[in-house]
N, CA, C and O atoms as a Maestro MAE file, in Angstrom:
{
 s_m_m2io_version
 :::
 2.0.0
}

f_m_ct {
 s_m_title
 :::
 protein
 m_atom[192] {
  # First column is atom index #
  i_m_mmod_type
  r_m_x_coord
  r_m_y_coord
  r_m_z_coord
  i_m_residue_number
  s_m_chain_name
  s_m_pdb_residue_name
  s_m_pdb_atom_name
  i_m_atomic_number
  :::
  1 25 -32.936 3.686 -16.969 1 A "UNK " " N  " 7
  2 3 -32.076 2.520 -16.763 1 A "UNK " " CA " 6
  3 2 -31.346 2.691 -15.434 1 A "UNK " " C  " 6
  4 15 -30.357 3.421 -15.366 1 A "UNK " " O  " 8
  5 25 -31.944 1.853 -14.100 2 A "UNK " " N  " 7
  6 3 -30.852 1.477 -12.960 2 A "UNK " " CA " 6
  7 2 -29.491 1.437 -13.034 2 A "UNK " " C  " 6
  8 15 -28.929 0.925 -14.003 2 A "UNK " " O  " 8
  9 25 -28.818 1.985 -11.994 3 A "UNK " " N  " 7
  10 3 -27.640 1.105 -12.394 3 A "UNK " " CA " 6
  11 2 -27.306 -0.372 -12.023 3 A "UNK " " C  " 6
  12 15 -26.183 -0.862 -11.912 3 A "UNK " " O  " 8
  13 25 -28.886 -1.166 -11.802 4 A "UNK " " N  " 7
  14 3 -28.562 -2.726 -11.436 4 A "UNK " " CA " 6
  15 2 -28.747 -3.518 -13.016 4 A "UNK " " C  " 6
  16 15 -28.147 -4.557 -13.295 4 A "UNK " " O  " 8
  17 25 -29.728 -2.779 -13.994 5 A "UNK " " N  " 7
  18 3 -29.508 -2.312 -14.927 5 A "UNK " " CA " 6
  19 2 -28.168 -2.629 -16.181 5 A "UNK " " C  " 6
  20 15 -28.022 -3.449 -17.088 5 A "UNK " " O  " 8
  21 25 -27.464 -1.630 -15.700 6 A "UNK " " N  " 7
  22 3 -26.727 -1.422 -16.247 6 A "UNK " " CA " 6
  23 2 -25.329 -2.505 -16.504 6 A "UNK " " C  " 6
  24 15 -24.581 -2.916 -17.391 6 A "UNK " " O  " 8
  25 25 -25.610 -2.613 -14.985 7 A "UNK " " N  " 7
  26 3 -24.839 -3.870 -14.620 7 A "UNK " " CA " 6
  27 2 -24.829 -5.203 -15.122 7 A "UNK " " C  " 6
  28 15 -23.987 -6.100 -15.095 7 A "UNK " " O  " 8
  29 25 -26.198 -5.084 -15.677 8 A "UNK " " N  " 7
  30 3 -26.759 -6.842 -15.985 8 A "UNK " " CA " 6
  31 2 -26.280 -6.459 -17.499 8 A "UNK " " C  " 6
  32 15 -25.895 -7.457 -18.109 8 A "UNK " " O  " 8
  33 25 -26.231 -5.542 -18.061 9 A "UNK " " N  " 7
  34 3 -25.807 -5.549 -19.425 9 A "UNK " " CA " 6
  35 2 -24.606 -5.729 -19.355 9 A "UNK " " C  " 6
  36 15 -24.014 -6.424 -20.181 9 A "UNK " " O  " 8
  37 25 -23.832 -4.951 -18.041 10 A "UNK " " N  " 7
  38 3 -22.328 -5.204 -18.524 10 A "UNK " " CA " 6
  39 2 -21.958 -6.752 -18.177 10 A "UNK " " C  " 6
  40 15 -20.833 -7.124 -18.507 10 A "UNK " " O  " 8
  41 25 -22.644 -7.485 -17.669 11 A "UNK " " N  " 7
  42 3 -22.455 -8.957 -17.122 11 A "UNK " " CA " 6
  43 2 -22.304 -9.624 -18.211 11 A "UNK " " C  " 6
  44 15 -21.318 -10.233 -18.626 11 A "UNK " " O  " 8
  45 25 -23.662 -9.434 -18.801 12 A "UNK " " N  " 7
  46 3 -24.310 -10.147 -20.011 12 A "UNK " " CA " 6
  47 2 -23.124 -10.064 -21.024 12 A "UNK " " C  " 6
  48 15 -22.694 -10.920 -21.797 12 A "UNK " " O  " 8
  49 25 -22.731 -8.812 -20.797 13 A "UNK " " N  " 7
  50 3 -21.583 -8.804 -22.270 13 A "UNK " " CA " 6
  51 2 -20.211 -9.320 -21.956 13 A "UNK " " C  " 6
  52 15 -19.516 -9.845 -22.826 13 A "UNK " " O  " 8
  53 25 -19.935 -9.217 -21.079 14 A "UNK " " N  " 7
  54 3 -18.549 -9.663 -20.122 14 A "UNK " " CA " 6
  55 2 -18.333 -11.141 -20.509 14 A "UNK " " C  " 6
  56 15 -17.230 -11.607 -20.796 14 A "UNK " " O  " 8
  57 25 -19.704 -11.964 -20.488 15 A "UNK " " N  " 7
  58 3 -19.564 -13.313 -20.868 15 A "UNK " " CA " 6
  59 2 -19.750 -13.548 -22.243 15 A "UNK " " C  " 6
  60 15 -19.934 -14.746 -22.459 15 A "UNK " " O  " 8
  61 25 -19.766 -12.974 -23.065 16 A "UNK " " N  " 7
  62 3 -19.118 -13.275 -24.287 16 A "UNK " " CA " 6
  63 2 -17.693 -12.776 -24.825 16 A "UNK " " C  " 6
  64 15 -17.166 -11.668 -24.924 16 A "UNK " " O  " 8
  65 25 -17.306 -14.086 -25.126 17 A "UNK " " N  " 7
  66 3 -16.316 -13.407 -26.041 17 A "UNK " " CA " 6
  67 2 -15.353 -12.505 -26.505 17 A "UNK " " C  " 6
  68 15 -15.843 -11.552 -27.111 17 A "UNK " " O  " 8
  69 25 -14.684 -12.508 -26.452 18 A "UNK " " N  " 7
  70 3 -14.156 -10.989 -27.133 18 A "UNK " " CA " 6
  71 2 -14.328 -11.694 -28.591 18 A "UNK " " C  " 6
  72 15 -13.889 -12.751 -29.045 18 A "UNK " " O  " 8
  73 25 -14.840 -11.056 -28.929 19 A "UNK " " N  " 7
  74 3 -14.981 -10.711 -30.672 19 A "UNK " " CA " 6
  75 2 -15.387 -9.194 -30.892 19 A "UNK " " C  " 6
  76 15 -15.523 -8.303 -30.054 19 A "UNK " " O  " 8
  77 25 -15.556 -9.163 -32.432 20 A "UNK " " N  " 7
  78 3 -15.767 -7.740 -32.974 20 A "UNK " " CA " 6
  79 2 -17.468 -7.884 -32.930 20 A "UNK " " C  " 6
  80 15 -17.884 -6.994 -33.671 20 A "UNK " " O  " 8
  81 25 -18.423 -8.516 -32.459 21 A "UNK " " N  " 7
  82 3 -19.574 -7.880 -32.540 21 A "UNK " " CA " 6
  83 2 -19.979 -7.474 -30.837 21 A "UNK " " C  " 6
  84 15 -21.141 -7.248 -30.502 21 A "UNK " " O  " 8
  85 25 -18.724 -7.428 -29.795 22 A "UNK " " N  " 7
  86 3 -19.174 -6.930 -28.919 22 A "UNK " " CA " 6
  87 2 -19.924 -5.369 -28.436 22 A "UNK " " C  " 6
  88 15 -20.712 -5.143 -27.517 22 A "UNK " " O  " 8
  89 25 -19.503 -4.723 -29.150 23 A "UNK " " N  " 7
  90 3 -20.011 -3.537 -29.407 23 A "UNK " " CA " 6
  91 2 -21.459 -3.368 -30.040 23 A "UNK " " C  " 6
  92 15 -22.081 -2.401 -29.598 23 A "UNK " " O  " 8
  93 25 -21.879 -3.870 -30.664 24 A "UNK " " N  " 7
  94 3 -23.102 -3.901 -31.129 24 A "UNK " " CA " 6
  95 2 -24.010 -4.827 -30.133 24 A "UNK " " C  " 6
  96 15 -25.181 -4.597 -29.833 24 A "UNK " " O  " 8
  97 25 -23.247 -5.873 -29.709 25 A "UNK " " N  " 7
  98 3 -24.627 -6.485 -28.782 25 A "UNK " " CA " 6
  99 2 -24.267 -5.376 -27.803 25 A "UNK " " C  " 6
  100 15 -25.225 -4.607 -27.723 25 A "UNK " " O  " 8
  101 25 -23.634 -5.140 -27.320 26 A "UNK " " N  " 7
  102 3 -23.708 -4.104 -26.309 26 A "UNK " " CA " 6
  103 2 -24.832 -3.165 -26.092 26 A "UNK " " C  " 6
  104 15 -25.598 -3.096 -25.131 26 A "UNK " " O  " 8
  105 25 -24.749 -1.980 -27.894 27 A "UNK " " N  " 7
  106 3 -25.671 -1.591 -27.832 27 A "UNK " " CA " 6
  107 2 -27.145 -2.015 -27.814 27 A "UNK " " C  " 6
  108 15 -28.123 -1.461 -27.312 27 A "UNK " " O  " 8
  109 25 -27.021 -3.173 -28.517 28 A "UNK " " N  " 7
  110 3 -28.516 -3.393 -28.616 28 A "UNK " " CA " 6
  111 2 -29.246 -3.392 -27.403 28 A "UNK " " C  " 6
  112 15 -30.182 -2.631 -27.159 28 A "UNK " " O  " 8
  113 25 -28.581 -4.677 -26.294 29 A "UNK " " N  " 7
  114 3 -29.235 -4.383 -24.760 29 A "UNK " " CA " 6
  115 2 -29.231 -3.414 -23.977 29 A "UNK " " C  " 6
  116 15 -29.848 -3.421 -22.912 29 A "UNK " " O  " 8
  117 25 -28.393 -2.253 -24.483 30 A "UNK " " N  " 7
  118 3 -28.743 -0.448 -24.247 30 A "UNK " " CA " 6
  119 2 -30.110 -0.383 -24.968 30 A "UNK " " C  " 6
  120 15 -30.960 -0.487 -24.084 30 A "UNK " " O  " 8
  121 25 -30.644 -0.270 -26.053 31 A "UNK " " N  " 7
  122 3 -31.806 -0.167 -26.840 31 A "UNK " " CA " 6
  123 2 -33.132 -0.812 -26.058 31 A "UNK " " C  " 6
  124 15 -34.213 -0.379 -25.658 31 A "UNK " " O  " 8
  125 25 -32.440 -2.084 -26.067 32 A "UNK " " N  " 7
  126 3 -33.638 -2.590 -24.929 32 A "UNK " " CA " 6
  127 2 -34.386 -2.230 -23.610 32 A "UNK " " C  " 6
  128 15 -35.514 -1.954 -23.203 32 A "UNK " " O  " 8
  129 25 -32.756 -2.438 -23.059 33 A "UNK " " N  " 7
  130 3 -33.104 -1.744 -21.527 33 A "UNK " " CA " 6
  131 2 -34.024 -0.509 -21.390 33 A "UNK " " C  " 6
  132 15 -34.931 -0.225 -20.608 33 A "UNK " " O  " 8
  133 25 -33.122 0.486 -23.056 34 A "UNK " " N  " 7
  134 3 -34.240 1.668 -22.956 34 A "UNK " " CA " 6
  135 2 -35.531 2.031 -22.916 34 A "UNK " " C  " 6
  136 15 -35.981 3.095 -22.492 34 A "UNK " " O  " 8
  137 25 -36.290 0.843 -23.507 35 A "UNK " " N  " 7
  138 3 -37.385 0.633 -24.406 35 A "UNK " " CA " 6
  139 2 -37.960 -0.428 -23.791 35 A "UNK " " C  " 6
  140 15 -39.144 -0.594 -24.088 35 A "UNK " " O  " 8
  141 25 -37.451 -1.256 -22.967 36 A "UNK " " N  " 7
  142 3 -38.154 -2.856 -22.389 36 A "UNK " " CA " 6
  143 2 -37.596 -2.578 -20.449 36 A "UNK " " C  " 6
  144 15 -37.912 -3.500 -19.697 36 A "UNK " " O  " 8
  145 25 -37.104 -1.795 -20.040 37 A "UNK " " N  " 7
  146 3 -36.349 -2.027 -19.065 37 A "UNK " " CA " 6
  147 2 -36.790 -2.532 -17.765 37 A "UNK " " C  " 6
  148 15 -35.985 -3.294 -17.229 37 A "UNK " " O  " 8
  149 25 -37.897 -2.290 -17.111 38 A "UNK " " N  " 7
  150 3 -38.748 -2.700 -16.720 38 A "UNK " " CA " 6
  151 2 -38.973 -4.015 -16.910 38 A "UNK " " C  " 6
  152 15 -38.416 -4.764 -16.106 38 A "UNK " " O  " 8
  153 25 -39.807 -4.626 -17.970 39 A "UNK " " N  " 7
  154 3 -40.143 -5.711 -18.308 39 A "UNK " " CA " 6
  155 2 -38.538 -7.024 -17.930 39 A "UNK " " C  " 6
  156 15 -38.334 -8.000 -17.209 39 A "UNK " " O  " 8
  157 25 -37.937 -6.373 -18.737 40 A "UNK " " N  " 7
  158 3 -36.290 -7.345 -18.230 40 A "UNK " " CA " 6
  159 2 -36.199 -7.398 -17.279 40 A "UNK " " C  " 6
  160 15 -36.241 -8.497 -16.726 40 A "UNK " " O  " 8
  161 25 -36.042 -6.360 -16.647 41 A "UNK " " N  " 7
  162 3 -35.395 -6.634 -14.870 41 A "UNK " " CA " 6
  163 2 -36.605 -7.659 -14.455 41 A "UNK " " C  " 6
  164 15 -36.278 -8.672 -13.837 41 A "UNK " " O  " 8
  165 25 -38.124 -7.423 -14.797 42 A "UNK " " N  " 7
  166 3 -38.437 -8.434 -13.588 42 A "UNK " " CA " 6
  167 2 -38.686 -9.591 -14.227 42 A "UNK " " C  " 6
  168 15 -39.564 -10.291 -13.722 42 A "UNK " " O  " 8
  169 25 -37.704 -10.318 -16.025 43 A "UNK " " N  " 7
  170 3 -37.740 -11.068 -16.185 43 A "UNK " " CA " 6
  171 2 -36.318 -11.518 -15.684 43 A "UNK " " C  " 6
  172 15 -36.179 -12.731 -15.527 43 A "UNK " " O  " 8
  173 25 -35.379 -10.806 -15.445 44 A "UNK " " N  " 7
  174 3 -34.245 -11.142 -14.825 44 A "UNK " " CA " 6
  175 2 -34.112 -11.941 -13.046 44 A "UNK " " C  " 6
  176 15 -33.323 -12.708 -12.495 44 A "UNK " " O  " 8
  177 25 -35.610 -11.080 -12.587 45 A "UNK " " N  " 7
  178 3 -35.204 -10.797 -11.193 45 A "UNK " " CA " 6
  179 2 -36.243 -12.322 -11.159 45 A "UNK " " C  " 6
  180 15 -35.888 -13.128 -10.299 45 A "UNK " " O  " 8
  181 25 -36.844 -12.526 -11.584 46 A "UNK " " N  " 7
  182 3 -37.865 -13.805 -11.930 46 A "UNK " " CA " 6
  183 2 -37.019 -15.340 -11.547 46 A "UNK " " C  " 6
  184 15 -36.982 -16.250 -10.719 46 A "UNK " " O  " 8
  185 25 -36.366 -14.820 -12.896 47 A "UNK " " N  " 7
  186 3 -35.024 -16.172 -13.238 47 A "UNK " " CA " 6
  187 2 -34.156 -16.585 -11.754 47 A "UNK " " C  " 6
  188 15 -33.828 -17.748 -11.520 47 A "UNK " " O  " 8
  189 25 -33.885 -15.554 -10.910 48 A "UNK " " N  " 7
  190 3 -33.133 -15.889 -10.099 48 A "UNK " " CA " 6
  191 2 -33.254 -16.513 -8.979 48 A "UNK " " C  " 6
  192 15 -32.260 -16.747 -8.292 48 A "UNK " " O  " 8
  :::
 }
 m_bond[191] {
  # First column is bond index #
  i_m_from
  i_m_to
  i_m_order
  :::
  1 1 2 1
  2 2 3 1
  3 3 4 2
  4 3 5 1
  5 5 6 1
  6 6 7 1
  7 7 8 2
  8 7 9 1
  9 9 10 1
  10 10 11 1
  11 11 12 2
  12 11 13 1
  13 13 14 1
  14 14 15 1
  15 15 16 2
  16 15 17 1
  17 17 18 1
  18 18 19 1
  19 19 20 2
  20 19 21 1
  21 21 22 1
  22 22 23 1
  23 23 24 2
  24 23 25 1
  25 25 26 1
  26 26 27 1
  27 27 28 2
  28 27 29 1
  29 29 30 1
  30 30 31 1
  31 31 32 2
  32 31 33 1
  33 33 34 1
  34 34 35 1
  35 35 36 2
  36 35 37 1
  37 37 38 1
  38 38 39 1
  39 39 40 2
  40 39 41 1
  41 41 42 1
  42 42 43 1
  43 43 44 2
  44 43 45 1
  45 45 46 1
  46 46 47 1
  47 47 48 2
  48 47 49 1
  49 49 50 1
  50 50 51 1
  51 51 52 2
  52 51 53 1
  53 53 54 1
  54 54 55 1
  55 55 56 2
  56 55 57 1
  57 57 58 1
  58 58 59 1
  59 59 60 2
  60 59 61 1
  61 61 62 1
  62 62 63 1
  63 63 64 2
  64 63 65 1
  65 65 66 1
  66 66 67 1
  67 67 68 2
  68 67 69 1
  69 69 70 1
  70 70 71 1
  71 71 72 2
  72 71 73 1
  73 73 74 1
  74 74 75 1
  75 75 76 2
  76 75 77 1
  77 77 78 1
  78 78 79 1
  79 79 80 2
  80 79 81 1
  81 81 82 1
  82 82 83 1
  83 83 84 2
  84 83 85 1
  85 85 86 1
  86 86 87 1
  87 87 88 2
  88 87 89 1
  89 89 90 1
  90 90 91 1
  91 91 92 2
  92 91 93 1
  93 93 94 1
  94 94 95 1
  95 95 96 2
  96 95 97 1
  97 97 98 1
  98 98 99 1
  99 99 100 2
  100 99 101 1
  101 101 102 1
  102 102 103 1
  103 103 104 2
  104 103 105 1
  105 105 106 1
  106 106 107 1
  107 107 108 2
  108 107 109 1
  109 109 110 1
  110 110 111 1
  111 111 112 2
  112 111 113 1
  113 113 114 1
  114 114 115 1
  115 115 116 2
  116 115 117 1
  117 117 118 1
  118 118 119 1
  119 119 120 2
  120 119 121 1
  121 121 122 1
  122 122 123 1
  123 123 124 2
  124 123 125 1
  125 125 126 1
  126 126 127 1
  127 127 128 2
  128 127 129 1
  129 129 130 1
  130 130 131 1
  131 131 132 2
  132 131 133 1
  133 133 134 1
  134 134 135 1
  135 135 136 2
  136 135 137 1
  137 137 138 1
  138 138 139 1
  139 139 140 2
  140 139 141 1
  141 141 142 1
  142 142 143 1
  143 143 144 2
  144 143 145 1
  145 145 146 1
  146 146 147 1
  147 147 148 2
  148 147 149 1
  149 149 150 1
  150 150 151 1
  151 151 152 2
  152 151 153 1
  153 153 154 1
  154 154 155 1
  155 155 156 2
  156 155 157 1
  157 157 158 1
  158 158 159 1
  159 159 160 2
  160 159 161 1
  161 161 162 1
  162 162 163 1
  163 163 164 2
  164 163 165 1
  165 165 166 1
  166 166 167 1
  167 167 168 2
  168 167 169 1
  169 169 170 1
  170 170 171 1
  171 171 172 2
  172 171 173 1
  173 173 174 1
  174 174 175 1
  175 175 176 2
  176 175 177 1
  177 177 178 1
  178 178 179 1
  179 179 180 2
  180 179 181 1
  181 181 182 1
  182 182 183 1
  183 183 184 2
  184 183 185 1
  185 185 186 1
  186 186 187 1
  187 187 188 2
  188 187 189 1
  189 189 190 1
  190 190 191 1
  191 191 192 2
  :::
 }
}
């Protein structure tokens, strides 16, 4: 995981909410990134 990466998760989460399931989506797009990370970024880098 980049830290451009890392960044897009903390973005991603930044714009939700404060509620109590921030922590868990959090992790999950940690899980992803781990496991898909690649694939995201150049569906991220796609989108832009």
């Amino acid at each position: 995981m980049t830290n451009c990466d890392r960044l897009t998760v903390t973005c991603l989460c930044d714009r939700i909410p404060e509620n109590k399931y921030k922590d868990e989506i959090y992790r999950t797009y940690h899980l992803l990134f781990r496991y898909f990370g690649d694939e995201i970024s150049n569906l991220l880098r796609n989108r832009v």
